[in-house]
C-alpha positions in Angstrom: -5.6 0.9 -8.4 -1.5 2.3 -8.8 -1.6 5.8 -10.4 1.0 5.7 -13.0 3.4 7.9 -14.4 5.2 8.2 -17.8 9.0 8.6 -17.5 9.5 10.7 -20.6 13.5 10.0 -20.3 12.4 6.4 -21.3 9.1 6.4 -22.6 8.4 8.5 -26.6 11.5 8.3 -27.5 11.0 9.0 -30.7 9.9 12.4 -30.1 11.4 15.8 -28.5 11.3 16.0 -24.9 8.8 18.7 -24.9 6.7 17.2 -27.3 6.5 13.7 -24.8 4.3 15.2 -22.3 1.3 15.6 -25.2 1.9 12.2 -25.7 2.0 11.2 -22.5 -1.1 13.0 -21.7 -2.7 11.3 -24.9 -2.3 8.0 -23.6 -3.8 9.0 -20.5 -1.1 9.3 -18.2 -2.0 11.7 -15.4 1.8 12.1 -14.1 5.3 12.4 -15.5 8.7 12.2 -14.0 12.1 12.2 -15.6 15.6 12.2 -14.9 16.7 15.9 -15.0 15.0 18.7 -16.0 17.9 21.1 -15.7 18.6 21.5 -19.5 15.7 23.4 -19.9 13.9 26.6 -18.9 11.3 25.9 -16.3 9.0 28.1 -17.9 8.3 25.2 -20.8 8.3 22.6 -18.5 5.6 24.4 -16.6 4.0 25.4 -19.7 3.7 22.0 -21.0 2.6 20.5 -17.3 -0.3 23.0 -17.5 -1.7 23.0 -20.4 -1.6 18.7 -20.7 -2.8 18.8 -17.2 -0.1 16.6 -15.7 1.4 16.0 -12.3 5.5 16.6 -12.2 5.7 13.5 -9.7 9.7 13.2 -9.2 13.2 14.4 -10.4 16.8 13.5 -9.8 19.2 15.6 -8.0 21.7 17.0 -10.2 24.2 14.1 -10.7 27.5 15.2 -12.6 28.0 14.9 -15.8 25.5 11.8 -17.2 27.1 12.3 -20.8 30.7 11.4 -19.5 28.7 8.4 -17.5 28.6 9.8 -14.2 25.4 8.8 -11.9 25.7 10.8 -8.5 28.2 12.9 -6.6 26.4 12.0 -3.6 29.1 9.4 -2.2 32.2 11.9 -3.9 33.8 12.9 -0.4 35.6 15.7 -3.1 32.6 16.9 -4.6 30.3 18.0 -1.4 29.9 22.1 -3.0 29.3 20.8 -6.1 26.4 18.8 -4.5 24.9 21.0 -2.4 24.7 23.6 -4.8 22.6 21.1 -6.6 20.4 20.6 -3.8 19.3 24.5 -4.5 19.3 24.1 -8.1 16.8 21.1 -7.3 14.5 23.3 -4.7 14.4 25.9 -7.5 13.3 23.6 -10.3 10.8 21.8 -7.9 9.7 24.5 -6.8 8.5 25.9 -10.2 7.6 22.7 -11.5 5.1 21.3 -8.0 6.8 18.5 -8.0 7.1 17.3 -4.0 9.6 14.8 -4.1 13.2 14.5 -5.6 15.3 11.4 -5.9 19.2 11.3 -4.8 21.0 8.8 -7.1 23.9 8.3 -4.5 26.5 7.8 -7.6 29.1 4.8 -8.1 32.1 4.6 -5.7 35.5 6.3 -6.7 38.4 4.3 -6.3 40.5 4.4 -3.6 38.0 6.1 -1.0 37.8 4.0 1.9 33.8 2.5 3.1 34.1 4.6 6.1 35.1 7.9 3.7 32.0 7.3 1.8 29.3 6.1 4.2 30.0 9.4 6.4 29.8 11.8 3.2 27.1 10.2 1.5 25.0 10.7 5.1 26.6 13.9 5.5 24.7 15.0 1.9 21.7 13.2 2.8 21.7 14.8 6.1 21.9 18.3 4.4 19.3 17.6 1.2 16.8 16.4 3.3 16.9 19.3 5.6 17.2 21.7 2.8 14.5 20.0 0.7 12.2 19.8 4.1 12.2 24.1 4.3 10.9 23.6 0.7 7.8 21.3 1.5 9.9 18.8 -0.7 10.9 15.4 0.0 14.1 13.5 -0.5 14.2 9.8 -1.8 17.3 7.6 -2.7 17.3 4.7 -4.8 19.3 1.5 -4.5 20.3 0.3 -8.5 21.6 -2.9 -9.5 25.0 -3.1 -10.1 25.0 -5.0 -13.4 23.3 -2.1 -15.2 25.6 0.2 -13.0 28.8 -1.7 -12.1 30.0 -0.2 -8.9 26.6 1.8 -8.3 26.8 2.6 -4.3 23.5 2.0 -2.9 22.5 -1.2 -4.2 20.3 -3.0 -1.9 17.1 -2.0 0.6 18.9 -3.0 3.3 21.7 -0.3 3.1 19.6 2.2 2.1 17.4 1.2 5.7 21.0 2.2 7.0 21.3 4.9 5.6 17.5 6.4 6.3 18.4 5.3 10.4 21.9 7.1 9.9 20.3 10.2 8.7 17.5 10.3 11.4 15.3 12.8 9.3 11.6 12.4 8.4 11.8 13.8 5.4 14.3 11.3 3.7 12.4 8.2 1.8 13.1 4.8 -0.3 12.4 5.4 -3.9 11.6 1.6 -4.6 12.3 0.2 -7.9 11.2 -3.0 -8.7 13.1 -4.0 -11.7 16.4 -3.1 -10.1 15.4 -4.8 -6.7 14.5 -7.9 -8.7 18.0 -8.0 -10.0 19.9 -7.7 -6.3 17.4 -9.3 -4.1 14.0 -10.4 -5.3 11.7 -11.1 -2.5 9.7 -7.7 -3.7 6.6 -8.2 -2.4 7.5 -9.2 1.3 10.4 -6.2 1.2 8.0 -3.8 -0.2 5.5 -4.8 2.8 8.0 -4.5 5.7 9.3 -0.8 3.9 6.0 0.5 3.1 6.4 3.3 5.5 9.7 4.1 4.2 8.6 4.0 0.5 7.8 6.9 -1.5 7.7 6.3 -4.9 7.8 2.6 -7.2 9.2 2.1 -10.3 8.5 -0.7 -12.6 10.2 -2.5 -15.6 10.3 -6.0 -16.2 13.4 -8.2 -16.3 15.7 -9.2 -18.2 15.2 -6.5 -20.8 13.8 -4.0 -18.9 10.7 -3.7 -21.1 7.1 -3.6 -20.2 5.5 -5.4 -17.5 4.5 -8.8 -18.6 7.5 -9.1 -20.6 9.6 -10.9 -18.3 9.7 -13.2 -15.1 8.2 -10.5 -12.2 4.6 -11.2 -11.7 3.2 -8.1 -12.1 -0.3 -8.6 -11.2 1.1 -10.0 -8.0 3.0 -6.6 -7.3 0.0 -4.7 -8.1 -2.6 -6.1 -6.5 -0.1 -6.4 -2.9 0.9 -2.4 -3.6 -3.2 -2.1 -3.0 -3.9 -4.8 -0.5 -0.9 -2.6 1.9 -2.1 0.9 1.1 0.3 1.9 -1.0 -1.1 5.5 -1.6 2.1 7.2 -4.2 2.7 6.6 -7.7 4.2 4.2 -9.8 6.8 5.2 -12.2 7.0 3.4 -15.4 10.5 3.7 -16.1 11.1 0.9 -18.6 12.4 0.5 -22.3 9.3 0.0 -24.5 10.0 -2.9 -26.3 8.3 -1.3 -29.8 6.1 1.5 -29.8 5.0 3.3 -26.5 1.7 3.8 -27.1 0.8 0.1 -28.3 3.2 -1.5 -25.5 0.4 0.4 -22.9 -1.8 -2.5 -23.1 -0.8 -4.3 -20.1 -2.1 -1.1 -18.2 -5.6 -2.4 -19.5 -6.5 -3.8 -16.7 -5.0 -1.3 -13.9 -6.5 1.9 -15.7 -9.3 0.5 -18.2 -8.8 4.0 -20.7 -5.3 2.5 -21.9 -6.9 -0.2 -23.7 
């Protein structure tokens, strides 16, 4: 059965941050992951992963300024300090928090920066975090998005993100795999998952449109789950998806996955 985690960016909204991995760990979730933890002190985060018992399964790389609307740097041929010095800001919070895997979110392409500009610096980054992050016992992921959410998002398909792993040529640099963005640019999820599975690290889920809960939309979830344990899918799954009324009552589609959220 998947072993899912609560995205606390998206998930108890309702609540201060700190006070979402209680309710996380109420509902029985046994991992978390979030966008950034950067704004805080690790000691709380740590503090609150301990005493709930809970996993820190993934974090982003720093990625700009997300207020302004930002989404990466990792592309920005004139922002290559700025990014590495993220990379140890990352190691550091990983570090603290056990958490032995961060995603890249590559960032949307700056106008007037020619393809060839931005392939070569985006691998050039990659190249460096994974290296960095492989010292650190920490892996590095990067997630294709769908560019109607994130109009001009870089990496937005499986394909180039194959490209980019070959480009690279490191073991330590992995797919994060999200299913609702995936649906959106290619759909074919289950046959793409099983040809990537050794290049997969971590799944996200969301249904579509709407990006609510599983079983909310068109994906056929049980589908997806049942394949992602028929291959040996042996990571987590993230449930990063917009809860379409409260958090706690939408976890009854887990029901059948993980019997105690019924």
């Amino acid at each position: 059965m998947p072993r899912f985690a609560a995205n606390l960016t998206m998930l108890y909204t309702d609540r201060n941050f700190l006070d979402r991995f209680a309710a996380a760990a109420k509902d029985g979730f046994t991992g978390v992951e979030y966008l950034f933890p950067y704004a805080f002190e690790k000691e709380a985060l740590v503090e609150r992963l301990e005493r709930y018992r809970l996993t820190q399964v993934l974090h982003n790389l720093p990625a700009g300024d997300w207020d302004a609307g930002e989404r990466g740097i990792a592309c920005q041929p004139d922002r290559v300090g700025e990014f590495r010095d993220g990379v140890g800001k990352a190691i550091e919070y990983a570090t603290a928090l056990d958490c032995r895997q961060v995603n890249c979110l590559v960032g949307k392409a700056p106008e007037g920066v020619r393809q060839d500009v931005l392939e070569r610096t985006l691998v050039d980054n990659l190249s460096y975090a994974a290296g960095a992050l492989k010292a650190a016992g920490i892996r590095l992921l990067v997630e294709p998005i769908n560019t109607r959410d994130i109009p001009g998002f870089y990496l937005n398909t499986t394909r180039h993100a194959e490209r980019l792993l070959e480009a690279v040529g490191s073991d330590n640099l992995f797919i994060q795999y999200d299913v609702y963005h995936m649906q959106i640019m290619e759909g074919d999820l289950v046959p793409t998952i099983e040809r990537l599975l050794p290049k997969i690290a971590h799944v996200q889920v969301a249904d579509n449109p709407g990006r609510n809960e599983p079983g909310t939309g068109e994906i056929n979830y049980p589908f997806v789950f049942a394949a992602l344990d028929r291959i040996g899918y042996g990571g987590w799954v993230g449930c990063e998806y917009k809860p379409a009324g409260d958090t706690s009552k939408g976890l009854a589609w887990m029901a059948h996955y993980q019997p105690a959220h019924a």
